[in-house]
N, C-alpha and C positions, 0 to 999 in steps of 0.2 A: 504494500500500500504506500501511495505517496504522500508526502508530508501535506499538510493541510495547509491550503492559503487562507491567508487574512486580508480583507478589505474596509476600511473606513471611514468616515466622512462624520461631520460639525456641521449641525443643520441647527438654523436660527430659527427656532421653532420649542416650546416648550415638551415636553416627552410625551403627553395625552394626546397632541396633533403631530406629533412626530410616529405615535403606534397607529393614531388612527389613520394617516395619510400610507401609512407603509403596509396596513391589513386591509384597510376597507376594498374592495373590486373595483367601484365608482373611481378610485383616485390609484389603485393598481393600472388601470388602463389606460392613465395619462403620463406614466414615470416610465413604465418597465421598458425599457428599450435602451442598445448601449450606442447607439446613432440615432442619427436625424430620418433615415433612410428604412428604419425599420419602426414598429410599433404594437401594440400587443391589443389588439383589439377585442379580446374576450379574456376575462377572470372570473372565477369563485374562490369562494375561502370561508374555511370552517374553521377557525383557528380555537380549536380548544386540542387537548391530547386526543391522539386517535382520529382527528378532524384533517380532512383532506384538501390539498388546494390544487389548483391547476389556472394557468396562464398562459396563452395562444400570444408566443413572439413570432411575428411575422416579417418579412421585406417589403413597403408598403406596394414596391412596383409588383408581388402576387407571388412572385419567383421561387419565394419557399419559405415555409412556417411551419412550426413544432411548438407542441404543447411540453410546457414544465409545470410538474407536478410532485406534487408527495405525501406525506402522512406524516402529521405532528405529532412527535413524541415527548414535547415539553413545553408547558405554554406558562410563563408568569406573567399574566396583565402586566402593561407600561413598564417590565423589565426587560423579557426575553424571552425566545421560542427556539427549540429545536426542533429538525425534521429528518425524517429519512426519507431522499426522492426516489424516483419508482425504479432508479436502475441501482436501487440498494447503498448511494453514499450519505454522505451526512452533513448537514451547514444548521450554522447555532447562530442567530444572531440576540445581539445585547446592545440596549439603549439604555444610558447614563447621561441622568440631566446635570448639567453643569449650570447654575442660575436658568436663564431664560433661551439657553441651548439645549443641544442633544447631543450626543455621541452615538454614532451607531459603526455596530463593527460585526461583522459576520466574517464567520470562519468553515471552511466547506474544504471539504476532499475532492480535490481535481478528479476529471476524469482522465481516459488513457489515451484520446484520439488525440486530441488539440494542444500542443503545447504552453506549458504551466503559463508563460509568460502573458501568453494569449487569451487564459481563462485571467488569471488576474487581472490582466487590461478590459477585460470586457465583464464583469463583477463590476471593480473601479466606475468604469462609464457611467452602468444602468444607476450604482448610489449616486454619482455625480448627475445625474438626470432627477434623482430624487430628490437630491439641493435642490437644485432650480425649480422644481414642479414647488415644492413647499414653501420655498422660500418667495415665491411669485403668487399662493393663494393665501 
């Protein structure tokens, strides 16, 4: 197994709209994309333990879209969730309010096709997309 990446980001937003902009579907549909050129135009989310989620990352020009998904195996309101996604790896994220910010940092087991660099660079993106979505509503 390969070592786990870390990804993080400081969103100017308090932790209550920091969980809810990061779970809800309504505002999952407007972040999750790690370019301009792609977009996630369907989500759900059951976030309790044993609650399943899934989110349709697409190429907006049709080209090609995959559903990511998985099954929460740890869910602490306005602190943190882990999951196991459907091809069996694992990413834990954690939100830490600092005054009138958030810290958020998720940590996930690479997969084996794409090199590490590449997953990290495009994790990195979709949070840096979640700044901006949050930070502009």
């Amino acid at each position: 197994m390969s070592t786990p990446i870390t990804v993080s980001v400081l969103v100017n937003a308090p932790i209550k709209k920091a969980w809810d902009y990061f779970s809800l579907p309504e505002h999952i549909t407007q972040w999750c994309q790690a370019s301009a050129d792609w977009h996630a135009p369907k989500a759900s989310n059951d976030l309790r333990e044993g609650g399943k989620f899934s989110t349709t990352m697409a190429a907006k020009d049709g080209s090609f879209s995959f559903d990511f998904g998985g099954t929460y195996t740890k869910v602490v309101p306005n602190e943190m969730f882990a999951y196991t996604m459907e091809d069996g790896r694992t990413c834990s994220v954690s939100f830490d309010e600092t005054g009138e910010e958030t810290f958020i940092t998720e940590t996930f087991d690479p997969e084996t096709i794409n090199p590490v660099e590449m997953q990290e660079a495009g994790w990195q993106a979709i949070l840096n997309s979640f700044k901006t979505y949050i930070e502009s509503h």
